[in-house]
C-alpha positions in Angstrom: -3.6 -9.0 -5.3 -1.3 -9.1 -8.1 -0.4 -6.1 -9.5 0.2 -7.6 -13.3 -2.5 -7.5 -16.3 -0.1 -10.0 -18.4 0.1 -13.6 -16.2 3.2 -14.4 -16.2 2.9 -17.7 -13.8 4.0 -20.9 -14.8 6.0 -19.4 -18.0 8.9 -21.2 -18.9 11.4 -19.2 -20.8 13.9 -21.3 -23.4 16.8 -18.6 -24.1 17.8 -19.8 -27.8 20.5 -16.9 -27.5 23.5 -17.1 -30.0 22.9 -21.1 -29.8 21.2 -20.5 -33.3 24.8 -20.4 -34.5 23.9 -17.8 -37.0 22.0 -20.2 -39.1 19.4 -20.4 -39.7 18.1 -23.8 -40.3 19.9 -24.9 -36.8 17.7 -22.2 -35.1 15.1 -23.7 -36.7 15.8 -27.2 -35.1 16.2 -26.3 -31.6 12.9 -24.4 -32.0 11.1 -27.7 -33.0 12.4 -29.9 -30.9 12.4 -28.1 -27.8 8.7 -27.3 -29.0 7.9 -31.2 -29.3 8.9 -31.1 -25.5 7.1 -28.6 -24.0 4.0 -29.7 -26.1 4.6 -33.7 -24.5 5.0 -31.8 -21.2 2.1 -29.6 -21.0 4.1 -26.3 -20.0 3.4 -23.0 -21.1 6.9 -22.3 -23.0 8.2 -19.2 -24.5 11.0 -18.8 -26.8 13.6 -15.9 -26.5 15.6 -14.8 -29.3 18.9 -11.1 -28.3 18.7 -8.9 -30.2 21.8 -5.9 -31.2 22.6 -3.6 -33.8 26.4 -4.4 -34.2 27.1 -1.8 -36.7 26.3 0.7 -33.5 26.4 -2.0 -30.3 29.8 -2.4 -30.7 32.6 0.2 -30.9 33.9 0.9 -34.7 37.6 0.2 -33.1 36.1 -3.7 -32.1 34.2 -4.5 -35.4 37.3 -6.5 -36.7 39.2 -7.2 -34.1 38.5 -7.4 -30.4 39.8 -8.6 -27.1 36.3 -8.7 -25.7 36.0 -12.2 -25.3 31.8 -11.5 -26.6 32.2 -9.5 -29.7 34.0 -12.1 -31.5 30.9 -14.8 -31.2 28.0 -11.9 -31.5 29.5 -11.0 -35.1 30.2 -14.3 -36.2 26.3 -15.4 -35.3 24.9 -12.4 -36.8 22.0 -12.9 -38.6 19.5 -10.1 -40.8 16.0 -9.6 -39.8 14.2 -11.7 -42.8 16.2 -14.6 -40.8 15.1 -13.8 -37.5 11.6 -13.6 -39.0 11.6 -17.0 -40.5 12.8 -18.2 -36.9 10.0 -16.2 -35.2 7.5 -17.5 -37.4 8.4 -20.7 -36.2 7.7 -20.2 -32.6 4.2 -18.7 -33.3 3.8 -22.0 -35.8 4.4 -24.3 -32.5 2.4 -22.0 -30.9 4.8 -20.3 -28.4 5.2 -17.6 -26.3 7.6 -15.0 -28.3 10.2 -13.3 -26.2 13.2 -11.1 -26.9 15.6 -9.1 -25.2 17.3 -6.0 -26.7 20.4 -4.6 -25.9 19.8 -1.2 -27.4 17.2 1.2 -28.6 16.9 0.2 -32.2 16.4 -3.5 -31.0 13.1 -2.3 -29.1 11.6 -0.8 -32.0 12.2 -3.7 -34.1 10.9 -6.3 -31.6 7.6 -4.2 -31.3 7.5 -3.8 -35.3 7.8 -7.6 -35.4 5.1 -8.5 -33.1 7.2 -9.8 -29.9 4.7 -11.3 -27.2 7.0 -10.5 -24.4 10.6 -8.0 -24.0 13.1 -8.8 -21.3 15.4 -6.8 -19.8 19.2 -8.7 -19.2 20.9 -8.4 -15.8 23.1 -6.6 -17.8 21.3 -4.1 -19.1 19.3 -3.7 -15.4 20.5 -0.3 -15.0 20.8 0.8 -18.5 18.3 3.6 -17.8 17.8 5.1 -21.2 17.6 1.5 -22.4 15.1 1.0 -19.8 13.1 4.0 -20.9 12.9 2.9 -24.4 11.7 -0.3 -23.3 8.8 0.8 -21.0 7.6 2.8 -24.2 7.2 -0.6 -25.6 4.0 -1.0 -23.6 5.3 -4.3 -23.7 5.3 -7.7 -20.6 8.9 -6.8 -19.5 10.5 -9.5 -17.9 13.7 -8.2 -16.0 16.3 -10.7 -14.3 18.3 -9.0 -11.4 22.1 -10.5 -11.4 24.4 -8.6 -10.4 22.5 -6.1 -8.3 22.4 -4.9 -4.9 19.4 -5.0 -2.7 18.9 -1.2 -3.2 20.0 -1.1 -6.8 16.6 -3.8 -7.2 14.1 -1.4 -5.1 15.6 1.4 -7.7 14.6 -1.1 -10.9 10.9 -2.3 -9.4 10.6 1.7 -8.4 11.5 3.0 -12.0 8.9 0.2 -13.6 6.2 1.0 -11.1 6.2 4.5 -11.6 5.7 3.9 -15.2 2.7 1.9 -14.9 4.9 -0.9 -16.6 3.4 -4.4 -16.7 6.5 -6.2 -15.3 8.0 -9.8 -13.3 11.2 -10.2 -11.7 14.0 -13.1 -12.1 16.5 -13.8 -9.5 19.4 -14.5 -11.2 23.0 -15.1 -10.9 25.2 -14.1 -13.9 28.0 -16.6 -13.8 28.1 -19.2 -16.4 27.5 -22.0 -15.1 26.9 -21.2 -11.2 28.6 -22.5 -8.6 25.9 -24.0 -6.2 27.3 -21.8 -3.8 26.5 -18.7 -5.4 22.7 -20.1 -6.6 21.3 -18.0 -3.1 18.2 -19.6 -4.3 16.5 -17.9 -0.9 16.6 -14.9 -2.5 13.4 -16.1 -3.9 11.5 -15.7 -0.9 13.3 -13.1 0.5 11.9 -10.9 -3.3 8.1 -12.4 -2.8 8.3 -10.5 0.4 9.7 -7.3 -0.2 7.9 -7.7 -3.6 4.1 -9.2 -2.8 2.9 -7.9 -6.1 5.0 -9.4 -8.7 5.6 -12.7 -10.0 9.3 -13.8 -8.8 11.4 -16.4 -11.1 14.4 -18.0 -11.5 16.6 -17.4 -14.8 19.5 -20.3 -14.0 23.0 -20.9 -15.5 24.2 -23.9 -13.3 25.1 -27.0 -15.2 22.0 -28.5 -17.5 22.2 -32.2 -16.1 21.6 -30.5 -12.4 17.6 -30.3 -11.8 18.5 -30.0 -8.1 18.3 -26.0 -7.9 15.2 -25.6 -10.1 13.0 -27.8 -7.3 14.9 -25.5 -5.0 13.6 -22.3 -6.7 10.0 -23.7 -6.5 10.5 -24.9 -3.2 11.2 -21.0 -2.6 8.6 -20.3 -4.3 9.6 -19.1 -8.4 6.7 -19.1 -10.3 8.7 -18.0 -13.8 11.6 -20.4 -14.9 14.5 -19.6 -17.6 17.3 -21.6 -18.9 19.5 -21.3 -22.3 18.6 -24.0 -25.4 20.3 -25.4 -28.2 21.2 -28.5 -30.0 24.4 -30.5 -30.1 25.8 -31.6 -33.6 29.2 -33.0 -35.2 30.6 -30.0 -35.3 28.5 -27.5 -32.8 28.8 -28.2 -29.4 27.0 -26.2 -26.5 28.5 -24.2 -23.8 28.3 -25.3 -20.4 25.2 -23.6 -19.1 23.0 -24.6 -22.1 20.8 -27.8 -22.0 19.8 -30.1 -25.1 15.8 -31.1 -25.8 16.8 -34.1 -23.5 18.3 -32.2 -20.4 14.9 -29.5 -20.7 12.7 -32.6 -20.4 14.5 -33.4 -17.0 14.2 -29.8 -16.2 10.5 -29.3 -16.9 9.8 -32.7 -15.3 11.7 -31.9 -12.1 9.7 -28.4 -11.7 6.6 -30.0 -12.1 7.7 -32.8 -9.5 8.5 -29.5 -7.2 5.8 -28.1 -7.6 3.5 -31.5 -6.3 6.0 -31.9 -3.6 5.7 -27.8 -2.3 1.9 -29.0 -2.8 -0.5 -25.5 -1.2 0.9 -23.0 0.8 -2.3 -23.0 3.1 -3.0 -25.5 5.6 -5.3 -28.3 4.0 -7.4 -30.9 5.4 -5.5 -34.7 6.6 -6.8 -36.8 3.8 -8.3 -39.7 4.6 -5.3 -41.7 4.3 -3.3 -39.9 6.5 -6.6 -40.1 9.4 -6.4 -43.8 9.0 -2.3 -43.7 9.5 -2.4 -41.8 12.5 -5.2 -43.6 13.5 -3.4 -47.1 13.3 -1.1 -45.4 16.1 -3.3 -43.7 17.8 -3.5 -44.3 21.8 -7.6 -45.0 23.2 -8.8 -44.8 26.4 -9.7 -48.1 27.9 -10.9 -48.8 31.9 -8.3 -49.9 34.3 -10.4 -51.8 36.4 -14.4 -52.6 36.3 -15.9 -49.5 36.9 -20.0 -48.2 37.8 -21.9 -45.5 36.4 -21.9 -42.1 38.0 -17.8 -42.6 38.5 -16.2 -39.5 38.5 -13.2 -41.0 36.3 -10.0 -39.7 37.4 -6.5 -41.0 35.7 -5.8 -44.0 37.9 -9.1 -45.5 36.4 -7.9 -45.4 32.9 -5.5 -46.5 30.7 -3.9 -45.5 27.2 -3.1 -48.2 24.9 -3.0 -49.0 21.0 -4.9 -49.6 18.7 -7.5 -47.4 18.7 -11.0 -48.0 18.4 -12.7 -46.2 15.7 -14.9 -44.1 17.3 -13.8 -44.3 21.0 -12.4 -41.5 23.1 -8.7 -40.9 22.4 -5.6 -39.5 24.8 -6.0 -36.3 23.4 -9.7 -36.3 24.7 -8.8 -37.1 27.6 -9.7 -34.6 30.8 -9.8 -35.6 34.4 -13.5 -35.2 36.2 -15.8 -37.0 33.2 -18.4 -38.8 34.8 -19.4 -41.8 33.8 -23.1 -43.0 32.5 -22.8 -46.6 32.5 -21.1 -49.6 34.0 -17.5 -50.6 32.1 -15.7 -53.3 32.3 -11.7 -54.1 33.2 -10.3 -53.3 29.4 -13.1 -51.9 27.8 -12.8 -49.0 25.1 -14.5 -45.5 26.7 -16.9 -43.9 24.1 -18.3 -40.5 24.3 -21.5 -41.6 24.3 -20.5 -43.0 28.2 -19.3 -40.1 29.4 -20.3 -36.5 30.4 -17.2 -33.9 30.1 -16.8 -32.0 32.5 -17.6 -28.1 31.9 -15.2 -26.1 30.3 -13.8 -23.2 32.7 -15.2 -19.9 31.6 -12.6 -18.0 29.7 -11.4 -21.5 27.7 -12.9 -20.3 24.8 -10.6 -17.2 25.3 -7.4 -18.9 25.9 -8.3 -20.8 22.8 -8.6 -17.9 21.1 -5.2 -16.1 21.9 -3.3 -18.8 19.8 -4.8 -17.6 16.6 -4.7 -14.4 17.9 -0.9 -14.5 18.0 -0.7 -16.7 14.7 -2.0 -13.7 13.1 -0.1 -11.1 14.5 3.4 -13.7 13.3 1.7 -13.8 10.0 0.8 -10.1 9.6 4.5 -9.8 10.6 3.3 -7.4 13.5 6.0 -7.4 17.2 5.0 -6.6 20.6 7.3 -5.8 23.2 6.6 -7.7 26.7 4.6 -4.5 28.2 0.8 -4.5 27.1 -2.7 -4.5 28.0 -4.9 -6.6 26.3 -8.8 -6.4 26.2 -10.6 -8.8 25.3 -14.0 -7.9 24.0 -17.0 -10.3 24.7 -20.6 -7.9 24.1 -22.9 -11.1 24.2 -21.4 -13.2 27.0 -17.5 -15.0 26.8 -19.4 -18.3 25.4 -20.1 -16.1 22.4 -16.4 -14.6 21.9 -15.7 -16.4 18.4 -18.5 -14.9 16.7 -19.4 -11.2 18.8 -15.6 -10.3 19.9 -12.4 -8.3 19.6 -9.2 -8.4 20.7 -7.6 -5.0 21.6 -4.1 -4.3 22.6 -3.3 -1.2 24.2 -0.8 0.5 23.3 -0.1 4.1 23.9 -3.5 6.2 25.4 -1.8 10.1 26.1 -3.4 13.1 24.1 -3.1 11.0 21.2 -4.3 6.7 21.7 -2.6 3.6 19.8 -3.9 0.3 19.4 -3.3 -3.0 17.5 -6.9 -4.9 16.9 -7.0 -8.6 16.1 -10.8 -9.7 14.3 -10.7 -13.6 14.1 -12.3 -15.0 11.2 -16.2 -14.8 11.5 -16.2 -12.7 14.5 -18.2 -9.3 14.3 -17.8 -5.8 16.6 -21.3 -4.8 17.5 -22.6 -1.2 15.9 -21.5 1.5 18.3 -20.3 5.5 18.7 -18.4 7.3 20.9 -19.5 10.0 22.4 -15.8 11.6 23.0 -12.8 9.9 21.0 -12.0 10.6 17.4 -10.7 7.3 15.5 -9.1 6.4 12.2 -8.3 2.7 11.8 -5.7 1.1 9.0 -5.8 -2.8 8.1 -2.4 -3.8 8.3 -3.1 -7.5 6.9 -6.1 -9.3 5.7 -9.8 -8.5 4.8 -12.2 -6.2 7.2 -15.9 -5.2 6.5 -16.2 -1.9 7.7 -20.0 -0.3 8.6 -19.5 3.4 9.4 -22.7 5.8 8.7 -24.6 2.8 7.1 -21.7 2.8 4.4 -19.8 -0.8 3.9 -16.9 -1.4 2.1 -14.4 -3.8 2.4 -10.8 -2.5 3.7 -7.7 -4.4 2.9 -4.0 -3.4 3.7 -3.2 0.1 3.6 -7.2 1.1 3.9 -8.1 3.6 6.3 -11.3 4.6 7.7 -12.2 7.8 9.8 -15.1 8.0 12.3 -15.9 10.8 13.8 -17.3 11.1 17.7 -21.2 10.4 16.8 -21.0 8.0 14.2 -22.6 5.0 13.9 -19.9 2.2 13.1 -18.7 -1.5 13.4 -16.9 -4.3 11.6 -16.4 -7.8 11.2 -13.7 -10.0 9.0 -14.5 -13.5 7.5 -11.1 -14.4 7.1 -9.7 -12.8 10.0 -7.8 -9.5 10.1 -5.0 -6.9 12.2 -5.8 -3.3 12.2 -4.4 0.0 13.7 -6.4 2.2 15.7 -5.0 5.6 15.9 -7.3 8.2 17.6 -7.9 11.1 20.2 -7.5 9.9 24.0 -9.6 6.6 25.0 -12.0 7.0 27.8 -13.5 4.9 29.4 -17.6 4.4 29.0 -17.1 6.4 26.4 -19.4 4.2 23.8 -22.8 3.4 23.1 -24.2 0.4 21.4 -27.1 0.4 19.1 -28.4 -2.7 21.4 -29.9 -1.6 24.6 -28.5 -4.8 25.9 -25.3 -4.2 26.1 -25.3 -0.3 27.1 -27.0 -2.1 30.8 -23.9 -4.4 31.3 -20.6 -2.4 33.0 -17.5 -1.9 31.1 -16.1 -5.4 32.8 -19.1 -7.6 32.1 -18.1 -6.8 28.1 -14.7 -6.9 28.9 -12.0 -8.6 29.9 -9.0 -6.5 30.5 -5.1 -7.8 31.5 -2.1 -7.2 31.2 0.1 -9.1 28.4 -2.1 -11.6 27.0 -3.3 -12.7 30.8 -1.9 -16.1 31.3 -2.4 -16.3 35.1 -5.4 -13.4 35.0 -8.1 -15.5 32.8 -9.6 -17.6 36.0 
């Protein structure tokens, strides 16, 4: 869940910067036109406007002259605040998101007192703490992009904003102007949504405007937040090399939004219908090898695979020697399931099935087993019944003190039990689990923990499938009872099925 009452999703930010030129009226253009865009687009746009105090920002021995290759253009581009008003009118006119970022204390004061939607934080000024302070009294959206820093010198920005109850987003971000494609490290991305589940990750870019190449990148990484710097070209102003013109943010907004339909979801969807039909067309049926009676048990020398495929008919992948069949075929004819009897599955199929998505959720829930285990796998109403009444346990220490690592598959449901011995407290580690303990539900996601005592009623289930820790007292065995007589009369092993790793040669 997103830890974020502001959504900053889908926001593109348009740093106007110093591009205004100190004037006013060209401030005012690149406002407008870049507004006309984003409204032809349909992106949510926000404008950003830097704000300093140079009478204090900059050092009384720099106001006239400096050899800080900055100072020089901020004091030339200075404008007073009626002017920045008339250009922030004009982004709440187009009906824009209002940004700013201030590079000292006065400048967050002023952007509150003016009615800023929105304050960002500069690479820059990432570690400006007192700067940092002022801004989180702001009770401001903060925004704050990340070049320059280490790993740990980010976990010490997220920590300070989190502890402050700050309603925050991050930007990846490389402060060279432009950047190299080299030095993009655009998998950054990813590697932040991990370490950072909570917070909405972007990409602020410098790299040259005509190259859309890195933003598809950043969405392909998954940014959800873009920036880039605006402004407009003229006779006499033209614009550094990391700023685009209305023409080169078109290409930019329309390249994201290709991204974005390319990266398409992140979960597994259905094959459309289009795609059945193409795989379809090359699909490989089952056709008889030879003229063939009813009551043949059809092993593979009386068969054949061969394109097309019939709609409808048994494929290769259905394919499984010992089907018997229930009516006379001819040399060349197409097998359907409605001639055929399969043969019975063997009795722990449905638990060898099983121990794929057992394992995909352990890779997802990013949990690592060495090669020495014991697994149990839980069956209380008969192995056919595993997927919906069924646990997966995985031993993993069992001294004074007991660890294990419990897998629920989506849909499947431990039946209501005590022990009469063992002391238990389980934590979900990823996903959803319905927990029952006393006659008290609740649903646990990751981090939850629930104690049972020795006595207590309990059970749980998971819709969407879920891996949990057990940490208790020493497990014995026959050490629980069920609410239902029935499964209190069957031995530990008729419930159970217990072997070592995940029992590829044990399940017969």
């Amino acid at each position: 869940m997103e830890n974020s009452r502001y959504n900053f999703k889908n926001l593109f930010v348009l740093d106007l910067a110093n591009n205004h030129q100190g004037d006013v009226q060209h401030g005012l253009a690149i406002i407008r036109e870049n507004a006309k865009v984003a409204s032809a687009q349909g992106v949510r746009c926000g404008v950003k406007f830097q704000f300093r105090q140079l009478d204090s920002f900059i050092h009384p021995d720099h106001q006239k002259d400096s050899d800080n290759k900055h100072i020089p253009r901020f004091l030339s581009t200075r404008m007073d605040p009626k002017q920045y008003q008339q250009l922030l009118d004009e982004v709440k006119a187009h009906k824009l998101i209002s940004i700013c970022t201030p590079f000292d204390e006065e400048s967050v004061d002023i952007i509150v007192e003016m009615g800023f939607d929105i304050l960002k934080i500069a690479s820059c000024s990432a570690k400006d703490w007192p700067l940092l302070e002022k801004a989180v009294e702001s009770g401001l959206p903060i925004i704050v992009s990340t070049g320059g820093l280490t790993i740990h010198e980010i976990d010490d920005v997220v920590s300070f904003f989190d502890h402050r109850g700050a309603d925050f987003a991050i930007m990846h971000c490389v402060s060279i102007y432009p950047t190299p494609d080299a030095d993009c490290n655009l998998r950054n991305i990813s590697m932040l949504k991990e370490r950072f589940p909570n917070r909405v990750i972007g990409w602020s870019t410098h790299e040259a405007p005509s190259d859309t190449g890195p933003v598809m990148v950043a969405v392909g990484q998954g940014a959800e937040m873009f920036e880039r710097h605006v402004g407009i070209e003229t006779d006499k102003i033209k614009l550094n090399k990391y700023s685009s013109t209305p023409k080169q943010v078109e290409a930019w907004f329309k390249a994201c939004k290709k991204a974005q339909v390319l990266a398409g979801s992140y979960e597994r969807t259905e094959p459309t219908k289009a795609e059945k039909e193409a795989l379809d067309s090359l699909r490989r049926g089952i056709f008889a090898k030879k003229d063939l009676e009813a009551g043949t048990l059809l092993e593979r020398e009386d068969v054949f695979f061969a394109m097309p495929y019939v709609p409808g008919q048994l494929s290769s992948e259905n394919w499984r020697p010992g089907m018997t069949l229930q009516q006379n075929l001819k040399v060349n004819e197409a097998v359907f399931p409605a001639q055929v009897e399969m043969p019975p599955a063997p009795k722990y199929q449905v638990i060898k099935s099983a121990i794929h998505q057992v394992k995909a959720l352990l890779n997802e829930a990013r949990v690592h087993l060495g090669p020495e285990f014991e697994v149990e796998y839980s069956h209380h109403e008969g192995i056919e019944n595993f997927m919906k009444v069924g646990t997966v346990l995985i031993n993993c220490i069992n001294r004074e003190y007991c660890k294990k690592i419990l897998v629920q598959l989506p849909g499947q449901v431990h039946p209501e039990h005590f022990h009469k011995r063992k002391e238990e407290t389980f934590q979900v580690l990823y996903g959803e689990l319905h927990s029952n303990v006393d006659g008290r539900t609740r649903i646990m996601r990751p981090g939850d923990t629930a104690l049972v005592m020795p006595g207590v009623w309990h059970n749980f289930w998971s819709e969407t499938g879920c891996v949990f820790e057990e940490v208790s007292t020493t497990h014995f065995n026959n050490d629980s009872v069920y609410r239902d007589p029935a499964i209190n009369k069957l031995e530990r092993l008729e419930r159970k099925s217990i072997v070592n790793h995940w029992g590829r040669y044990e399940l017969n």
